[in-house]
TIMI-405640 format. One record per residue (C-alpha): x, y, z; residue in one letter; residue number from 1. Coordinates in Angstrom, 1 decimal. Layout:
BEGIN
x:X, y:Y, z:Z, rest:A, nr:NUM
...
***
This chain:
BEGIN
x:125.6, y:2.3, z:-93.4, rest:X, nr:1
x:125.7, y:-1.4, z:-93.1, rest:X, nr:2
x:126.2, y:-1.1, z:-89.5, rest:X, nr:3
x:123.6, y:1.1, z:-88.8, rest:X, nr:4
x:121.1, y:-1.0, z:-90.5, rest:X, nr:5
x:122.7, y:-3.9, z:-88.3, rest:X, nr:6
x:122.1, y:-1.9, z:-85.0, rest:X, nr:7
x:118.9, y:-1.2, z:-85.8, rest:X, nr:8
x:117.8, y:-4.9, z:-86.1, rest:X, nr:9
x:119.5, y:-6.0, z:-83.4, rest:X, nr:10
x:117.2, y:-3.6, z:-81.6, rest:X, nr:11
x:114.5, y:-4.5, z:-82.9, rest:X, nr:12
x:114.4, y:-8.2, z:-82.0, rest:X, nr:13
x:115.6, y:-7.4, z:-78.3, rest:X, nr:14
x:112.4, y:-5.6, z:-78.3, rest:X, nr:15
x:111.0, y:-8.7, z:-79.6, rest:X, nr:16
x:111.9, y:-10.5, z:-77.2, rest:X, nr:17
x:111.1, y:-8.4, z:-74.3, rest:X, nr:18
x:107.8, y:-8.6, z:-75.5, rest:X, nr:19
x:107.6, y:-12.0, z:-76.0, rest:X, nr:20
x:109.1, y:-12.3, z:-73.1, rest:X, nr:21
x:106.0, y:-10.1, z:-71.1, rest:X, nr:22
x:102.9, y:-11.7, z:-73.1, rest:X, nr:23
x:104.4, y:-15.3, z:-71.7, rest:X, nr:24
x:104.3, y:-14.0, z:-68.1, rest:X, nr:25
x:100.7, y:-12.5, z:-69.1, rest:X, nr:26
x:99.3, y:-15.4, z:-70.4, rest:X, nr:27
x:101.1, y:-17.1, z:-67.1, rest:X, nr:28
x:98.8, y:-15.2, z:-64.8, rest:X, nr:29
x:95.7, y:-15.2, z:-66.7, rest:X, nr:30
x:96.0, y:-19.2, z:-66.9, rest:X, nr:31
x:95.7, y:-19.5, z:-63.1, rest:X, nr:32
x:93.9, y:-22.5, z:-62.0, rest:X, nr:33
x:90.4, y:-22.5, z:-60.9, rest:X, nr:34
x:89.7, y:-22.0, z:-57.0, rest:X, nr:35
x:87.5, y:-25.1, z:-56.0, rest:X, nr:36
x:83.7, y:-24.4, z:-55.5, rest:X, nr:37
x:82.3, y:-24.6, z:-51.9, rest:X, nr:38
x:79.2, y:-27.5, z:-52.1, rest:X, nr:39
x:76.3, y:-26.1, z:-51.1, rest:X, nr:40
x:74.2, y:-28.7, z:-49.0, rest:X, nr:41
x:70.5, y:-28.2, z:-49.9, rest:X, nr:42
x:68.3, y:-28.9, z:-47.2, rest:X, nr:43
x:66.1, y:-31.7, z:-48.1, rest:X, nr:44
x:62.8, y:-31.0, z:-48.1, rest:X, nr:45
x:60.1, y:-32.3, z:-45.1, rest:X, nr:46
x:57.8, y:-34.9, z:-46.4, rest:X, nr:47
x:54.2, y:-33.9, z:-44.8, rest:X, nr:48
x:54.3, y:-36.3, z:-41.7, rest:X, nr:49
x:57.0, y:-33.7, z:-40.7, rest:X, nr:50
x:55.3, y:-30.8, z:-41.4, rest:X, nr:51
x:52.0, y:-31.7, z:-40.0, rest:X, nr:52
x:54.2, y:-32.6, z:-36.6, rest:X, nr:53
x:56.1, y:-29.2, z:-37.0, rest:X, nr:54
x:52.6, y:-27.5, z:-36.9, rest:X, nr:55
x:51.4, y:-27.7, z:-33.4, rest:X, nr:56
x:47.8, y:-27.1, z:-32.8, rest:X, nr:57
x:47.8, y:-23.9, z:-31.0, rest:X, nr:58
x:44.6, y:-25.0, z:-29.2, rest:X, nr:59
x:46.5, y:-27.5, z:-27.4, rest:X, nr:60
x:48.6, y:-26.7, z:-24.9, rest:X, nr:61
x:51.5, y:-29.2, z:-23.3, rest:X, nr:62
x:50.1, y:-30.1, z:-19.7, rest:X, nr:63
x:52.2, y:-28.8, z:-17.2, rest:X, nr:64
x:54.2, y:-31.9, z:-15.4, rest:X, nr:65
x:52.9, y:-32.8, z:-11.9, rest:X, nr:66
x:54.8, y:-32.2, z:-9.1, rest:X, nr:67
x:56.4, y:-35.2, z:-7.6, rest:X, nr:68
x:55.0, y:-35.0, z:-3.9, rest:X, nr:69
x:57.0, y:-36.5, z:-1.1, rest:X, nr:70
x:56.0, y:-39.0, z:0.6, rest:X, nr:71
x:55.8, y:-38.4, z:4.4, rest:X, nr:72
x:56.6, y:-41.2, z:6.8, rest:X, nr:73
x:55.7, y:-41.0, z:9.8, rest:X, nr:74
x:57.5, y:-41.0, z:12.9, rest:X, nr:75
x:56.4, y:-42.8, z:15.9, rest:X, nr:76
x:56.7, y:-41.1, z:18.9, rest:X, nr:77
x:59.9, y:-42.0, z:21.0, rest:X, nr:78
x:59.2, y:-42.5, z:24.0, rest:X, nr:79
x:61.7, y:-40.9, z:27.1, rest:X, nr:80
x:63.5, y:-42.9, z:29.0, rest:X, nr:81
x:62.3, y:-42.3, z:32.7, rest:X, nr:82
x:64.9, y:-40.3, z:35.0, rest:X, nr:83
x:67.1, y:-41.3, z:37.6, rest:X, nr:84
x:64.3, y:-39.5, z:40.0, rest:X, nr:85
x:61.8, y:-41.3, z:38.8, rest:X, nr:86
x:63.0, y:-44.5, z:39.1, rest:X, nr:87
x:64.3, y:-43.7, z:42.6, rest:X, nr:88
x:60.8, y:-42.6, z:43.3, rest:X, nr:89
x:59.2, y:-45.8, z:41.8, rest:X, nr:90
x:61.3, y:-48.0, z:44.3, rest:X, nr:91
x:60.4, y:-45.9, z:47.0, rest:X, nr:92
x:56.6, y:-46.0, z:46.6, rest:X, nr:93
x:56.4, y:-49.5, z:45.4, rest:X, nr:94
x:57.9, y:-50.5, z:48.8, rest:X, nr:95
x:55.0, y:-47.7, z:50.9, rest:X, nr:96
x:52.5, y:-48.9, z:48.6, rest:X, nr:97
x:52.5, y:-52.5, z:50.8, rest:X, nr:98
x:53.0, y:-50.7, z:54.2, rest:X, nr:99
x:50.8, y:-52.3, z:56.8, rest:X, nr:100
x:49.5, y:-48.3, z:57.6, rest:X, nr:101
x:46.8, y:-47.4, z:55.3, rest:X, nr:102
x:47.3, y:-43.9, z:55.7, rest:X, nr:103
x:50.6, y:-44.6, z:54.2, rest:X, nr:104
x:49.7, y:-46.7, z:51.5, rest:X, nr:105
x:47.2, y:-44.5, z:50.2, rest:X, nr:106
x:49.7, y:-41.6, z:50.4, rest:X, nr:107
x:51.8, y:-44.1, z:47.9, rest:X, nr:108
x:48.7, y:-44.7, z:45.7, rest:X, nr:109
x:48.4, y:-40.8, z:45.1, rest:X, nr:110
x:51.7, y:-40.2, z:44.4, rest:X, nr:111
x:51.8, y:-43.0, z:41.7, rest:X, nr:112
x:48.8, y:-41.4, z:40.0, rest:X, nr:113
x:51.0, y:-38.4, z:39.3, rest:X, nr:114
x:54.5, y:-40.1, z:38.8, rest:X, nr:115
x:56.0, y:-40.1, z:35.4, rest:X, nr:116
x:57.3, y:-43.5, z:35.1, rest:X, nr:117
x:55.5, y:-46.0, z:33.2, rest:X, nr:118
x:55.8, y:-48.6, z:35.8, rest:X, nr:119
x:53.5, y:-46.9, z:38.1, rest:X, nr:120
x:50.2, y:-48.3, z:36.3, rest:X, nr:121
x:51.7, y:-51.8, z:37.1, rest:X, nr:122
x:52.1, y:-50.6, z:40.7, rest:X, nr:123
x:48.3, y:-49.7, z:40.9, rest:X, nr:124
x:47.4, y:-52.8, z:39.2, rest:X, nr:125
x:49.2, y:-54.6, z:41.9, rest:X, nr:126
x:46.9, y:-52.7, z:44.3, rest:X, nr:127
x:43.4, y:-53.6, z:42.8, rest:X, nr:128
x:44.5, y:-56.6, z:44.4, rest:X, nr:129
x:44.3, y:-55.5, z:48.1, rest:X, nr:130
x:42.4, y:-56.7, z:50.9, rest:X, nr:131
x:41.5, y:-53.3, z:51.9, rest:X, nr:132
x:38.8, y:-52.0, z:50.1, rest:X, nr:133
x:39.9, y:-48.3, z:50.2, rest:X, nr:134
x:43.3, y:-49.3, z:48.7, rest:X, nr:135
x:41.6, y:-50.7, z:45.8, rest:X, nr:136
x:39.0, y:-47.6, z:45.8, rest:X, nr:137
x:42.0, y:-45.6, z:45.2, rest:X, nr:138
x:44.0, y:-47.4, z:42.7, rest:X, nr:139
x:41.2, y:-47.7, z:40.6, rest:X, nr:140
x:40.8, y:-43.7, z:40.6, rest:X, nr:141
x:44.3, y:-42.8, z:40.0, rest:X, nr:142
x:44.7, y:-45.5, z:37.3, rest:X, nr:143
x:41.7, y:-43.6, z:35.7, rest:X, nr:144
x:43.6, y:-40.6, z:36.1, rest:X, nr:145
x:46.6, y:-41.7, z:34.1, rest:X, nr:146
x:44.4, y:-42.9, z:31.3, rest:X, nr:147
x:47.0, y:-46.0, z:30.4, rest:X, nr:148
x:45.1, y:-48.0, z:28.1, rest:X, nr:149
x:47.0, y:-51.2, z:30.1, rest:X, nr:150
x:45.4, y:-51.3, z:32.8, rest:X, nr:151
x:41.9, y:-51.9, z:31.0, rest:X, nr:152
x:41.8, y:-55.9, z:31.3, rest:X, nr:153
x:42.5, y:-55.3, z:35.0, rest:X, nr:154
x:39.7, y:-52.6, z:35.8, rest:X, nr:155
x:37.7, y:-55.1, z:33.8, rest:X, nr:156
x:38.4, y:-57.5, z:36.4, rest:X, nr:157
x:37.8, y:-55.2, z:39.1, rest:X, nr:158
x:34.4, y:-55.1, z:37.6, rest:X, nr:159
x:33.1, y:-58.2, z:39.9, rest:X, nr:160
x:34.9, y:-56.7, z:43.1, rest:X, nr:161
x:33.0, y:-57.3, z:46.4, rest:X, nr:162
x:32.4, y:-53.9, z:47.2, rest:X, nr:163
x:30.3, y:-51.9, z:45.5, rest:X, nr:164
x:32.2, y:-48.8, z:45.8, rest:X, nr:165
x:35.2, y:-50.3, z:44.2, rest:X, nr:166
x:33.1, y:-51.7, z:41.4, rest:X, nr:167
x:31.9, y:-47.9, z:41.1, rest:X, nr:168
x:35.4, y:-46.5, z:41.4, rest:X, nr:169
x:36.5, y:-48.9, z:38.9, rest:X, nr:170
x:34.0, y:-48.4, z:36.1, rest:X, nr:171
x:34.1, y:-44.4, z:36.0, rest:X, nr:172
x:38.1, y:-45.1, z:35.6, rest:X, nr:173
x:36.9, y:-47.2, z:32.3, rest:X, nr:174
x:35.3, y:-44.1, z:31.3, rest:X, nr:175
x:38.0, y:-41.8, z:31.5, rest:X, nr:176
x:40.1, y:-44.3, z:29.6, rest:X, nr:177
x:37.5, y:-44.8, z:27.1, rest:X, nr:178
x:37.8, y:-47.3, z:24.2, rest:X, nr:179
x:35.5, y:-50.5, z:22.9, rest:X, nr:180
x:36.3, y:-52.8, z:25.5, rest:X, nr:181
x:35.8, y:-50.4, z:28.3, rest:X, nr:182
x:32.5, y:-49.5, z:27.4, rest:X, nr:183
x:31.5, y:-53.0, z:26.6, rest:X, nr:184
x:32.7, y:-54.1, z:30.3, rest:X, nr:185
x:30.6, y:-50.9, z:31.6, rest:X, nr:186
x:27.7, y:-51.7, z:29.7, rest:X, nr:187
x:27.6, y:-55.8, z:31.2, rest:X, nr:188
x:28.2, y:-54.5, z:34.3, rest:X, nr:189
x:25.0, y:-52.4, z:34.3, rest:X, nr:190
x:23.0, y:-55.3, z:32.8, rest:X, nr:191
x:24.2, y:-57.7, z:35.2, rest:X, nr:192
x:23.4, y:-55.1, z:38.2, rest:X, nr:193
x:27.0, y:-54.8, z:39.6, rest:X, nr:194
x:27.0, y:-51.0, z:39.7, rest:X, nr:195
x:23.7, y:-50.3, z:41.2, rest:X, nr:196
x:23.3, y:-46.7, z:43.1, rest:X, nr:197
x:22.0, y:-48.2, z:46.5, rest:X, nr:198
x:23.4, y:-50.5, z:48.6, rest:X, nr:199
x:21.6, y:-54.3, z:48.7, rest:X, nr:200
x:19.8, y:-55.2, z:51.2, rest:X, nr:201
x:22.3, y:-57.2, z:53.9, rest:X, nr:202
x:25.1, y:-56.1, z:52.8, rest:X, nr:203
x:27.2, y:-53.0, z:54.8, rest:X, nr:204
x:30.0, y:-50.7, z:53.6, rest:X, nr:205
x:32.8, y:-52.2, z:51.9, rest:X, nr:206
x:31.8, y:-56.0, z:51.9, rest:X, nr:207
***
């Protein structure tokens, strides 16, 4: 009997222990340390400036930003370089435009009126300067024609010519160029009777 009774405490506290043994590991897990809180950031509150500039007046809209225009600069116009032609033509006609043959020199005078080169107003200029009067009736005309503004202070010149018919010539060139000067110079030349429609008396054609 006394060894049953000794059995049966021995029992008795292993199951005593076993359960001591599982409330520890209980009490273990329930004492778990505490996960750290996330910090909420509260957002602070506007003071009314903020507000007042958060409410846009719906009345006013944003005006719209301006195009930036570019600014156009303009190009002068380049001028072309006369051809080989034409400056073989140029030395040609400068050379017939003093031939001792009239015929021939006025043939010259034509052909500059029409010729590209820029040189060929100073060529005609040259021949306001002739002693024949129908040279210089002829320069004057086709320097009219090519309407160069640089030949106005010589047709100006031309104005007091000794023959009527030249100073004629000369001043309805001024009009086809046209321009301040050119009108001034016309306008004298009326006033001082240089371009009158008859002939004085005396005087006979191309004196």
């Amino acid at each position: 009997m006394s060894e049953g009774v000794t059995l049966s405490k021995t029992s008795k506290t292993s199951k005593k222990g076993t359960t001591s043994k599982k409330k520890s590991t209980s009490v273990k897990k329930s004492v778990a340390k505490p996960k750290p809180k996330k910090k909420t950031v509260k957002a602070k509150a506007k003071t009314p400036a903020k507000k007042a500039a958060a409410k846009k007046d719906p009345s006013k809209k944003a005006a719209p930003a301006k195009p930036k225009l570019k600014k156009s600069v303009k190009k002068k116009p380049s001028q072309k370089t006369p051809s080989k032609k034409d400056r073989e033509m140029l030395s040609e006609l400068e050379v017939e435009i003093k031939s001792e043959d009239e015929q021939v020199c006025l043939g010259a005078i034509e052909r500059l009126g029409i010729l590209k080169h820029p040189d060929a107003t100073r060529a005609l200029i040259i021949a306001l300067a002739d002693q024949r009067y129908m040279v210089r009736i002829h320069a004057a005309a086709q320097l009219g024609e090519r309407k160069d503004k640089k030949a106005v202070d010589a047709l100006v010149a031309a104005l007091k010519d000794d023959s009527l018919f030249v100073r004629q010539t000369v001043a309805g060139a001024l009009e086809s160029i046209g321009g301040t000067k050119a009108k001034k110079a016309i306008s004298n030349a009326e006033n001082d009777d240089l371009l009158l429609d008859e002939l004085p008396e005396g005087r006979r054609l191309g004196e």
